[in-house]
C-alpha positions in Angstrom: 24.7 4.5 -9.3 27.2 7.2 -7.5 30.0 5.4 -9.2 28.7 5.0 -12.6 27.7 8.7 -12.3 31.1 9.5 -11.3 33.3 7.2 -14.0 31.1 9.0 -16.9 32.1 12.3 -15.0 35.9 12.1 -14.8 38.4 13.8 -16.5 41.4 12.5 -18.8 45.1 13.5 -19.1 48.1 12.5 -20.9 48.2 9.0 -19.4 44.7 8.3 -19.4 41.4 8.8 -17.1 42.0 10.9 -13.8 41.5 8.9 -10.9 38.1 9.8 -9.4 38.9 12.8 -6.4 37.7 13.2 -3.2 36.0 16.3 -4.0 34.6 14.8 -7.4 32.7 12.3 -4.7 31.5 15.4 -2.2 30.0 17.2 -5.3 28.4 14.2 -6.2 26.6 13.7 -2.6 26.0 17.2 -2.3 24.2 17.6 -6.2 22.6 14.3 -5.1 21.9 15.1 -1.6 22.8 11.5 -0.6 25.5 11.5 2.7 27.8 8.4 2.0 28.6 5.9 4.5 32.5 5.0 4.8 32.2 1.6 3.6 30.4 3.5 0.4 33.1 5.7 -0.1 35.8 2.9 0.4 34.0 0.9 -1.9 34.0 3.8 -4.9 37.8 4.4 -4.3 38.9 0.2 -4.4 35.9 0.2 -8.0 38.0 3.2 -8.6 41.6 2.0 -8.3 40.4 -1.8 -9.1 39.3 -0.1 -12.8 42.7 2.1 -13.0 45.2 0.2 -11.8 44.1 -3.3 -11.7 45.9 -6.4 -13.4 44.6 -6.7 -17.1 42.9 -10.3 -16.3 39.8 -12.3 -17.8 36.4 -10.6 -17.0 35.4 -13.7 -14.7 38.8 -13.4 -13.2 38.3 -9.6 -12.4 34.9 -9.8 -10.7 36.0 -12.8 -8.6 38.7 -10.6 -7.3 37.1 -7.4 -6.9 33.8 -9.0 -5.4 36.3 -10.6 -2.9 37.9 -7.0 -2.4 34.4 -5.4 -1.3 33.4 -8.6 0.7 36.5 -8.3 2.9 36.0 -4.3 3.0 32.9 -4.7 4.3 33.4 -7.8 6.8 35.7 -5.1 8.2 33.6 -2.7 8.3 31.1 -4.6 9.9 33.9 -5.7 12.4 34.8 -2.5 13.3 31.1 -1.4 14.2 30.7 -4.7 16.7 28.6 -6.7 14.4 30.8 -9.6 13.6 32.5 -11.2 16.2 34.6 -13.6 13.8 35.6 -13.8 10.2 
């Protein structure tokens, strides 16, 4: 929902929509009063630059590679906190 709420939020310039900011994200959680976790916040920024800046490619194609994006982001994540010990 936070990013949804945040794409219909942004702002547009001369070359398109903004990217979505760091404080458009704090405002969000503080309006909301919902405290994001990192992977939550590193998820919203790769939706966010995945939407902006990704290759123009078939739907399917898109979600296969952003879906693989947020897996890997968050077998990291879970790496770094000592729940996986392989990949």
């Amino acid at each position: 929902m936070c990013f949804h709420d945040l794409h219909n939020a942004r702002g547009t310039g001369f070359n398109g929509p903004d990217p979505i900011s760091f404080p458009d994200i704090a405002a969000w959680s503080l309006l909301n009063g919902t405290r994001l976790k990192a992977w939550e916040l590193s998820a919203i920024r790769a939706l966010d630059n995945q939407l902006l800046y990704g290759q123009r490619v078939t739907a399917t194609d898109g979600k296969a590679s952003l879906f693989a994006d947020l897996k890997r982001m968050a077998m990291k994540n879970k790496r770094r906190q000592g729940k996986l010990t392989n990949g």
